[in-house]
C-alpha positions as CSV (number, residue, x, y, z in Angstrom):
1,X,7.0,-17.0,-11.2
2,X,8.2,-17.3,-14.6
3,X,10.1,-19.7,-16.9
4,X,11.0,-19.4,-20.4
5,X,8.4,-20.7,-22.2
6,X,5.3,-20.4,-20.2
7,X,4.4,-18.0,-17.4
8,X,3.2,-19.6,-14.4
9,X,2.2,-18.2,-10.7
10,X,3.2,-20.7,-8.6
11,X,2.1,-24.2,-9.8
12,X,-0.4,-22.6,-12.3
13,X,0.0,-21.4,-15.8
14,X,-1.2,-17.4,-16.2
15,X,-3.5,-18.9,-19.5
16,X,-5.3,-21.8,-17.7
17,X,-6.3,-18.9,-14.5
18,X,-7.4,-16.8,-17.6
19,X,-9.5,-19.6,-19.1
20,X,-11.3,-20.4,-15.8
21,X,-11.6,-16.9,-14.1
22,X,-11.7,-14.4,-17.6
23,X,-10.2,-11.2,-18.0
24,X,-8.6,-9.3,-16.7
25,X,-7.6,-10.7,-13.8
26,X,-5.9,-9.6,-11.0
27,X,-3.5,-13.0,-9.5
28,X,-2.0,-13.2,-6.1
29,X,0.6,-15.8,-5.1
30,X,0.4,-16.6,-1.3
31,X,4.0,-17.5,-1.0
32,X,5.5,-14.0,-2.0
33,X,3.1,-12.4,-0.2
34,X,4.3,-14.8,3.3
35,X,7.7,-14.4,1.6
36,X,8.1,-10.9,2.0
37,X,6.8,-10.2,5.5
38,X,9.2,-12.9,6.3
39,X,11.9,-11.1,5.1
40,X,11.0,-7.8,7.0
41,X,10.6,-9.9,10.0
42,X,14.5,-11.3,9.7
43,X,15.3,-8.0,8.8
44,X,14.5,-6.3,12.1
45,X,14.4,-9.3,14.3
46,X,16.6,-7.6,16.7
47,X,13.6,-5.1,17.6
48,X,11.0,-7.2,17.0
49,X,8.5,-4.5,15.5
50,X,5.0,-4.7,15.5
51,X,4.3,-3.9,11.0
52,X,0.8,-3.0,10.5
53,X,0.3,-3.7,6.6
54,X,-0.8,-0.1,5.2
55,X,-4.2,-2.0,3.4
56,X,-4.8,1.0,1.1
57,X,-2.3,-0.9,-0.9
58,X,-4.4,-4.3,-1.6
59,X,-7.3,-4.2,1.0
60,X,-8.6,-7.6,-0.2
61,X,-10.0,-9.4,2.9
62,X,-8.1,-12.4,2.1
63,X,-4.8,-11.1,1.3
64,X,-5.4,-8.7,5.0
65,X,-6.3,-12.4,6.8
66,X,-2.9,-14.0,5.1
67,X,-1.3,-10.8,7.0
68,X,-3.0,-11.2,10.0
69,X,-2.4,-14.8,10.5
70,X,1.2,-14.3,10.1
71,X,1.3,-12.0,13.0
72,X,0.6,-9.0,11.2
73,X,-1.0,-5.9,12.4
74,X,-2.5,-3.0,10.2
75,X,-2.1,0.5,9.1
76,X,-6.1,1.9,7.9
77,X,-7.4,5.5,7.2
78,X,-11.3,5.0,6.9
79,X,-13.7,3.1,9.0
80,X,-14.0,1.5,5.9
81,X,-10.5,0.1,6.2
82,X,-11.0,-0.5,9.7
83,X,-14.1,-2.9,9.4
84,X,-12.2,-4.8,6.7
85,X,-8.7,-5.7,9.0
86,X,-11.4,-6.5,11.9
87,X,-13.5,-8.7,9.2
88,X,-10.3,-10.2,8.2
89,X,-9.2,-11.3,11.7
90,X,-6.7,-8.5,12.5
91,X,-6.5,-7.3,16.6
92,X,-7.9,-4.4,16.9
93,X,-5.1,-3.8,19.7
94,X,-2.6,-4.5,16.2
95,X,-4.1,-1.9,14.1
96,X,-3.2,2.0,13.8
97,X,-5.6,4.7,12.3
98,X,-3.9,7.1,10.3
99,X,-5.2,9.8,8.1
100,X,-5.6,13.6,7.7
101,X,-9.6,13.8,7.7
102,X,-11.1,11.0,9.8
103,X,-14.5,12.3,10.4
104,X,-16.5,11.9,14.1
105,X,-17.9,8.8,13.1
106,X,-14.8,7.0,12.3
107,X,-12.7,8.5,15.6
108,X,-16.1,7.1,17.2
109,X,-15.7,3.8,15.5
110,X,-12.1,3.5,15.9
111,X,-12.8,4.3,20.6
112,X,-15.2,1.8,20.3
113,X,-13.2,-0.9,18.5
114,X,-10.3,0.2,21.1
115,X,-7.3,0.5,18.2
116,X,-4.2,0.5,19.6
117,X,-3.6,4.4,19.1
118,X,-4.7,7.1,16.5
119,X,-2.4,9.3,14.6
120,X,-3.4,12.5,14.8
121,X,-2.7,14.8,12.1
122,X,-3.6,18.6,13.7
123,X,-4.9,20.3,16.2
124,X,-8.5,20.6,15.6
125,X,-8.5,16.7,15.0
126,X,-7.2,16.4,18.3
127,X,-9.7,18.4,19.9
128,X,-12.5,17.0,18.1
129,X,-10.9,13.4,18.9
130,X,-10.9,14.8,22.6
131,X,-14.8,15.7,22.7
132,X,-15.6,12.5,21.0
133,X,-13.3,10.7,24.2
134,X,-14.9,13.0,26.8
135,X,-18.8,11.7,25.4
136,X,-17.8,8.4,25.6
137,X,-16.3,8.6,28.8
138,X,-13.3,6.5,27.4
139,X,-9.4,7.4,27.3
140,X,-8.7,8.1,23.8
141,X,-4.9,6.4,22.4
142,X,-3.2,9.5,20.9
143,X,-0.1,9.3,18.7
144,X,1.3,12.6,16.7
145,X,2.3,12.3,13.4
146,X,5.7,14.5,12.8
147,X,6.3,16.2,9.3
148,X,10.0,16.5,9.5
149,X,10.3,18.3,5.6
150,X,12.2,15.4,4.1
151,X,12.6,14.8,0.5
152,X,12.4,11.3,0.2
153,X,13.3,11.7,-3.6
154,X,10.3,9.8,-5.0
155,X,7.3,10.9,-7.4
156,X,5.7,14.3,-6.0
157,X,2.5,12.7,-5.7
158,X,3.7,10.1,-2.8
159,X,5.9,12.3,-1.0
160,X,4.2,13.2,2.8
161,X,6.7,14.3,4.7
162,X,7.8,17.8,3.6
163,X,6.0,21.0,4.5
164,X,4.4,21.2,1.5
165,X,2.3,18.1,2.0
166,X,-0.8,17.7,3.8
167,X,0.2,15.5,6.6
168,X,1.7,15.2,9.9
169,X,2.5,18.6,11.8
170,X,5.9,20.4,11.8
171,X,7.8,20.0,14.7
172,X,7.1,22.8,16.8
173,X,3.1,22.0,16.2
174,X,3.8,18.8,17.5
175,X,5.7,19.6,20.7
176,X,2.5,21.7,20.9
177,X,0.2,18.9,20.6
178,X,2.0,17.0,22.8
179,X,2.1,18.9,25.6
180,X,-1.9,19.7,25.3
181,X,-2.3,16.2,24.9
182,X,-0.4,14.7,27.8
183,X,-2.6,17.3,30.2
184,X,-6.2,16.0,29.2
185,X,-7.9,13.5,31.4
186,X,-9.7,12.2,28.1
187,X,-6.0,11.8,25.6
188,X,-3.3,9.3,26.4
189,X,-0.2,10.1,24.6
190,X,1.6,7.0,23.2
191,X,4.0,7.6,21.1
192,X,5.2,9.5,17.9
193,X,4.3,8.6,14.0
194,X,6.7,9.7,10.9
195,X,5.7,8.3,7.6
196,X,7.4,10.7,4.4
197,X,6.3,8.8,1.7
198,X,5.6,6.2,-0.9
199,X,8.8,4.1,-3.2
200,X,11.5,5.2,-1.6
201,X,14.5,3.1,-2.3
202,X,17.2,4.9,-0.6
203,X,18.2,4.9,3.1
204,X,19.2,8.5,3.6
205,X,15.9,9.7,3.9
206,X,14.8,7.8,6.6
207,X,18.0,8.2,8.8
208,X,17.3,12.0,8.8
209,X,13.4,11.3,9.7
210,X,15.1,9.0,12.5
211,X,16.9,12.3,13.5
212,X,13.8,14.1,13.3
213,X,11.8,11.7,15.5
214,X,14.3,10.7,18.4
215,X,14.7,14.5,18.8
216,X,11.3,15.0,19.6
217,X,11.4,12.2,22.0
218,X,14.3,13.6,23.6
219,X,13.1,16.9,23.5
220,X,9.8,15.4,25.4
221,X,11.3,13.1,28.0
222,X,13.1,16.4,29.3
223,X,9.7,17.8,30.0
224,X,8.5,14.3,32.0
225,X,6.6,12.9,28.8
226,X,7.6,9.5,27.9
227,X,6.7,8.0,24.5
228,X,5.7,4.1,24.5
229,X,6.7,4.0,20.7
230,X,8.1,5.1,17.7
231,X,6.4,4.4,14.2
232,X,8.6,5.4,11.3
233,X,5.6,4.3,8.8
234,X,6.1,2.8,5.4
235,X,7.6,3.7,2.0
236,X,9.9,0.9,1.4
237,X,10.5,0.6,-2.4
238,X,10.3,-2.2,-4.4
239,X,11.9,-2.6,-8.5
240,X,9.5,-2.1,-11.1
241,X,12.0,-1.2,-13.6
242,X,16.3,0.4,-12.9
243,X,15.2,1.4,-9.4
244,X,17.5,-0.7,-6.7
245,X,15.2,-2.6,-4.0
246,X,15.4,-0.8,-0.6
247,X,18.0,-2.3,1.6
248,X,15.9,-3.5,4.0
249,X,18.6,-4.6,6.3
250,X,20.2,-1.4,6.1
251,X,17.0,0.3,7.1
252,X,16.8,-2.2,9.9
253,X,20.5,-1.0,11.2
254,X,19.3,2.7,10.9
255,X,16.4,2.5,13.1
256,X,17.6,0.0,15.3
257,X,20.8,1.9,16.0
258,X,18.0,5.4,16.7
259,X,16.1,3.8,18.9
260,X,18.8,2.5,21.0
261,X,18.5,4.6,24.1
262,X,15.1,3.8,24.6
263,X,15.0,-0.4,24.4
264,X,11.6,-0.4,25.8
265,X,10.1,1.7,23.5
266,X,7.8,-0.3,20.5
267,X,9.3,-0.1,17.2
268,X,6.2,-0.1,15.0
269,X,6.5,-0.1,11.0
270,X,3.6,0.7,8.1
271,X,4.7,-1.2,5.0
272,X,2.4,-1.9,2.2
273,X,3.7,-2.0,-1.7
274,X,6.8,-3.4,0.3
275,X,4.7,-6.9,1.2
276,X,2.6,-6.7,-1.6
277,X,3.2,-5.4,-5.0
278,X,5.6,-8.4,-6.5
279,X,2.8,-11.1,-5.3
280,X,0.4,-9.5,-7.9
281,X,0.4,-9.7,-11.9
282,X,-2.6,-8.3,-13.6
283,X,-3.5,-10.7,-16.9
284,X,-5.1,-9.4,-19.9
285,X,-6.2,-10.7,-23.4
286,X,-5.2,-8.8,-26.4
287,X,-8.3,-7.7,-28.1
288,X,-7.0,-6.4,-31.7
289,X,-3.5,-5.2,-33.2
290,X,-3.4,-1.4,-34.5
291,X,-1.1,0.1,-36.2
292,X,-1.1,3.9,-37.5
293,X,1.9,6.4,-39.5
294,X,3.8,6.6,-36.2
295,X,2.8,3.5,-33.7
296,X,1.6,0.4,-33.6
297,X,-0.8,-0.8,-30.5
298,X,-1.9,-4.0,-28.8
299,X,-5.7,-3.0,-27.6
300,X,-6.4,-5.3,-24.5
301,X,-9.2,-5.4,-22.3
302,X,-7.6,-4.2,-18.8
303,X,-7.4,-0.6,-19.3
304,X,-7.0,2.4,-16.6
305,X,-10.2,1.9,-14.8
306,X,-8.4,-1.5,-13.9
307,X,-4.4,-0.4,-13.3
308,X,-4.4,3.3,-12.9
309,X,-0.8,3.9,-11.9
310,X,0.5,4.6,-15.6
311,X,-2.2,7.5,-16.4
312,X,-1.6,8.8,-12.9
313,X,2.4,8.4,-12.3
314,X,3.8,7.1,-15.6
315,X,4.1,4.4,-13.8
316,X,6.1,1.5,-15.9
317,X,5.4,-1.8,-14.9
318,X,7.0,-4.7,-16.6
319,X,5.1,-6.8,-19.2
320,X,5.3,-10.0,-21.1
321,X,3.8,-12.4,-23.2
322,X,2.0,-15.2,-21.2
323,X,3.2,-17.2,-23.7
324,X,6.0,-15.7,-26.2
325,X,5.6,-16.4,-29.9
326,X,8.7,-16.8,-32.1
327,X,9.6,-13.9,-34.2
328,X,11.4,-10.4,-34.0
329,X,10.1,-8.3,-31.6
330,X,8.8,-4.6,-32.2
331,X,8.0,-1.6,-30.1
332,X,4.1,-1.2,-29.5
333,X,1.9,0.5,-26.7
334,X,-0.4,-1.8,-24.9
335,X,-3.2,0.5,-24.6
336,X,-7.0,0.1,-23.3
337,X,-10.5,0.3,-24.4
338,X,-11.1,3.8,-22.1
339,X,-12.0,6.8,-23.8
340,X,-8.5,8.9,-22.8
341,X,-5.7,9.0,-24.5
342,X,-4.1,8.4,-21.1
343,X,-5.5,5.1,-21.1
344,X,-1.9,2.7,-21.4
345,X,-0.8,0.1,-19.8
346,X,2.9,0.8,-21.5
347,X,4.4,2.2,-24.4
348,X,7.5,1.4,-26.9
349,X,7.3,-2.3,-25.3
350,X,9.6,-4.5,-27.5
351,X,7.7,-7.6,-27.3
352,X,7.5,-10.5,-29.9
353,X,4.7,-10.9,-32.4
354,X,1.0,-11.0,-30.4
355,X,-2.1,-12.0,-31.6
356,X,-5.7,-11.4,-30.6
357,X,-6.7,-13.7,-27.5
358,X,-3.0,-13.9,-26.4
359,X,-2.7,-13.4,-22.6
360,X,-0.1,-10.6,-21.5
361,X,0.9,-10.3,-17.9
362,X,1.4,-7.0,-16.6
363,X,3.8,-7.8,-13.6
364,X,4.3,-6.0,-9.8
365,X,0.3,-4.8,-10.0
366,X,-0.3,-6.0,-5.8
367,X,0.2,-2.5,-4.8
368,X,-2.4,0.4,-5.9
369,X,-3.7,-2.1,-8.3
370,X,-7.4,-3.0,-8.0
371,X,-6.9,-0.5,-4.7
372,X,-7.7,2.3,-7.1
373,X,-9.8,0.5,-10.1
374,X,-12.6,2.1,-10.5
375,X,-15.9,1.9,-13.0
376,X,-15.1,4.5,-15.1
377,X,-16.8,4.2,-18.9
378,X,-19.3,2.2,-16.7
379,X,-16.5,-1.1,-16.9
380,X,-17.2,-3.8,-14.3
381,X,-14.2,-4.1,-12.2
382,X,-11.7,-7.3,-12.5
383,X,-11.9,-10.5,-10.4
384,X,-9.0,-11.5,-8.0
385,X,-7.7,-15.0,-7.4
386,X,-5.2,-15.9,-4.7
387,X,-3.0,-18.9,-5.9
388,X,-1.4,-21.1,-3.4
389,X,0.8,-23.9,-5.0
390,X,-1.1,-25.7,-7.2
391,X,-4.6,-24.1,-6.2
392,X,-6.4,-21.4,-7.3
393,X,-9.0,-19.6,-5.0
394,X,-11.3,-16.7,-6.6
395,X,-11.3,-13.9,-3.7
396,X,-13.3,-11.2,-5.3
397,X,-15.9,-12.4,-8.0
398,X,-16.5,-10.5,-11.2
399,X,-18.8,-7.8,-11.1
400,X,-21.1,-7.7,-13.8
401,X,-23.0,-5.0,-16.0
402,X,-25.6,-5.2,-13.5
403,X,-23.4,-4.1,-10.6
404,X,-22.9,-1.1,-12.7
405,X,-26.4,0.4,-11.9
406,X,-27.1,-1.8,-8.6
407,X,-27.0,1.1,-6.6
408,X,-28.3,3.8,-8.5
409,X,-32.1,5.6,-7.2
């Protein structure tokens, strides 16, 4: 996206976007995001899975209709999500609900709109999912999702598959559900749902979640209950800073190998920062320089409200002059107009000399980006653009101070 001089996305430099959309400004390219689903696909063309794009990483309608046209399912958890991937032209026989607290409505929503299964995430959800079938007189698609207590050695915050975590059920819960399931007129068992977490960029975990999940189907094809498919969810890491990018083909050769003994079964996958995260760069202006005793700051006008993932994870994403000035460069922290000390887009940046109204770009911001902005301190969220080639389409205006209050009584 990038060349020495001049940072452009695609056929477009970051500073003319900037001038014609403002800032900050989230920018998509089409081609990585095509790019990377392509990739996936090559990767496991052997199985041929079905990948439903986990949206709670960029649920923009038009990056979810870019997905969908290029054969892509989806991965929600809300009603919200799922009007969205229906809205944006995704199957509602491609799409999986996942999700620890779907409420009646949504398991309601989710029957009607016939998704192709829901993962069910305890016992009581089952039963309520089972009354909800019963009243609608319709067969309800059940998948369990399997907590295997894996350490997929990422942040503990995006971890979901040890014991600790809120989601799935361990594995004798599951043979548990299974078996209830498999005996109700109103549940049709499909198949079994492992996801154990987020940025994970090493194999290892996910062969011993394989482990986990073919010895459940074993374990239930000896009792006469045959799984349809296998969904190993998402995860896949991507290299905002030393981490190595997932081996994707590696991963491939891991599950593929698994599910061997079954070729009938449906391979389905769940990736999201994976297919997203390096299409987007989030552009800012610098406001004012600020220097004290002990630091010196670049005060821009994206802040937390807008990128999150620093104040939450300390998160680093990499970050760069739109255009770089000549001169030495010194360590500053790029920091927000929020009221919290928390509010940083990075610190101890060695960057070259910047000067107010100098564009930064604040790279790998697809994933969890405008996903989790917010209004906080009353801040009108960013606009989004979608660049493809030399084009630039605006796919979220920007909302204004009077979208603040719109809904307010």
């Amino acid at each position: 996206m990038t060349n020495k001089k001049n940072l452009r996305i695609e056929g477009l430099s970051a500073e003319s976007l900037v001038a014609r959309f403002g800032s900050p400004l989230y920018v998509y390219s089409k081609a990585s995001l095509l790019g990377r689903l392509t990739a996936l696909k090559r990767a496991f063309s052997k199985r041929e899975p079905l990948i439903c794009y986990a949206m709670k990483a960029n649920p923009n309608r038009e990056v979810c209709r870019i997905m969908a046209r290029a054969g892509a399912g989806a991965d929600i958890v809300s009603g919200g999500e799922l009007l969205r991937a229906l809205a944006a032209g995704m199957r509602p026989e491609r799409v999986v609900f996942s999700g620890v607290g779907k409420t009646a409505d949504e398991l309601e929503l989710a029957l009607k709109r016939r998704v192709l299964t829901l993962n069910v995430e305890s016992s009581e959800e089952l039963d309520a999912l089972e009354r909800i079938a019963r009243r609608l007189k319709r067969k309800a698609p059940v998948s369990i999702r399997l907590n295997p207590d894996i350490d997929p050695k990422t942040h503990p915050h995006i971890t979901t598959g040890r014991s600790e975590n809120k989601f799935g059920v361990e594995r004798p819960e599951a043979m548990r559900l299974f078996r209830k399931a498999s005996t109700s007129p109103w549940l049709r068992v499909q198949g079994i749902q492992c996801h154990i977490g987020s940025q994970i960029t090493d194999t290892r975990p996910y062969g011993l979640a394989a482990r986990a999940v073919t010895g459940v189907i074993k374990e239930l094809a000896g009792e006469g209950i045959a799984l349809e498919m296998a969904d190993f969810g998402g995860g896949l890491g991507v290299t905002y800073q030393n981490e190595r990018e997932h081996p994707v083909g590696a991963l491939a050769k891991i599950l593929t190998a698994a599910l061997a003994p079954w070729p009938a079964m449906r391979l389905l996958l769940e990736p999201g920062r994976y297919l997203v995260a390096d299409a987007g760069i989030l552009l800012t202006r610098v406001l004012y320089r600020k220097s004290t005793s002990r630091r010196r700051f670049l005060i821009v006008d994206a802040a937390m409200n807008d990128l999150g993932r620093p104040a939450l994870y300390g998160a680093w994403h990499p970050i760069a002059p739109a255009r770089p000035r000549t001169g030495p460069r010194q360590a500053v922290d790029i920091v927000g107009p929020i009221c919290e000390s928390g509010d940083f887009m990075g610190r101890d940046r060695l960057l070259p000399p910047c000067e107010p109204g100098d564009v930064l770009a604040i790279f790998k911001a697809g994933a969890y980006g405008f996903a989790m902005s917010s209004q906080y301190n009353s801040r009108p969220r960013a606009a989004e653009v979608l660049v493809e080639g030399s084009r630039a389409k605006l796919i979220r205006r920007r909302e204004t101070l009077k979208d603040i209050v719109r809904n307010e009584l």
